[in-house]
C-alpha positions in Angstrom: -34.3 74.3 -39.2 -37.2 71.9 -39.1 -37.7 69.5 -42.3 -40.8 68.2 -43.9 -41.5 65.8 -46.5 -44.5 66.8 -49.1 -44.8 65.5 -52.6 -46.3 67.6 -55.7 -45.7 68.3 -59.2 -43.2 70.1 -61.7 -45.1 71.2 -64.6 -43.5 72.1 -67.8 -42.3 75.9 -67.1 -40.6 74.5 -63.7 -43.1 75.6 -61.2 -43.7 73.4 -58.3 -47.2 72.4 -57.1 -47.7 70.5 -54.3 -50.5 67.9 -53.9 -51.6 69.2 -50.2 -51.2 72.5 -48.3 -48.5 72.8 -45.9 -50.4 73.5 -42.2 -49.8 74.8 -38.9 -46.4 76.9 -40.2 -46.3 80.8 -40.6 -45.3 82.2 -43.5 -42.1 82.1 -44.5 -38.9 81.8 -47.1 -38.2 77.4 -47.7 -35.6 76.1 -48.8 -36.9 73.4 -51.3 -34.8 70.2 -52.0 -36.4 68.6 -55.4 -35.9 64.7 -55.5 -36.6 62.8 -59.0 -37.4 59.6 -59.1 -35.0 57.1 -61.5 -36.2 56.5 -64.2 -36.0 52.0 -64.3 -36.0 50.5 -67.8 -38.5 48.0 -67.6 -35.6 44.6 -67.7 -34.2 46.0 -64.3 -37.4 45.6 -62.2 -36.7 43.0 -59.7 -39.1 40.2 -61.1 -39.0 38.7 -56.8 -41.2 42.3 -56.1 -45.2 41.6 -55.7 -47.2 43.6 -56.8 -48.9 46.5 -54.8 -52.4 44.9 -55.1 -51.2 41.5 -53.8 -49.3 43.2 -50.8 -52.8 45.2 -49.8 -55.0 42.1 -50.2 -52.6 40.1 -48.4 -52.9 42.5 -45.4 -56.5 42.8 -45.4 -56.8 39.2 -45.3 -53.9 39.4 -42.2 -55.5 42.1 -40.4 -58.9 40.0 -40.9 -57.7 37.0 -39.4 -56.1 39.4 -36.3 -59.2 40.8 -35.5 -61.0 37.3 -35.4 -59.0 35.7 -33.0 -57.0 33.6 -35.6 -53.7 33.6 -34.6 -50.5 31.7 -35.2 -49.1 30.7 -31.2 -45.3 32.6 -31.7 -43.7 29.1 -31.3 -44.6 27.9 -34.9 -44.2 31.0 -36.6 -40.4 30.1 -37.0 -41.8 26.3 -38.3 -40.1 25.3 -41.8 -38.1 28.7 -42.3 -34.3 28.4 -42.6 -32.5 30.5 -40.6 -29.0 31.0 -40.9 
């Protein structure tokens, strides 16, 4: 058996739509497994998480910097962390 992972939709009557065809299979019976995500009260988000807009702009800025040469040498990247 061969698995895939594809997101999509339950709608109110319990039907499953997914969000983008499945390609390059023939057609055949699936066995579906159906995950849900938790549903988080707002008090038990970690308040240490970024936010997803702040983790994109922080790799554009990183993958800016990469393509222009500017580079941190790999003997000061360790500089002023604590490792234990």
């Amino acid at each position: 058996m061969k698995a895939i992972e594809v997101t999509g939709t339950l709608d109110e009557k319990g039907q499953l739509s997914l969000d983008q065809p499945i390609e390059n299979f023939a057609p055949s019976r699936v066995r579906v497994i159906v995950l849900f995500p938790e549903v988080i009260e707002e008090a038990e988000t970690d308040p240490d998480d970024t936010p997803i807009e702040e983790v994109k702009a922080s790799l554009r800025r990183a993958w800016q910097e990469a393509k222009s040469g500017q580079r941190i040498p790999l003997s000061q990247m360790w500089e002023g962390i604590d490792v234990e």
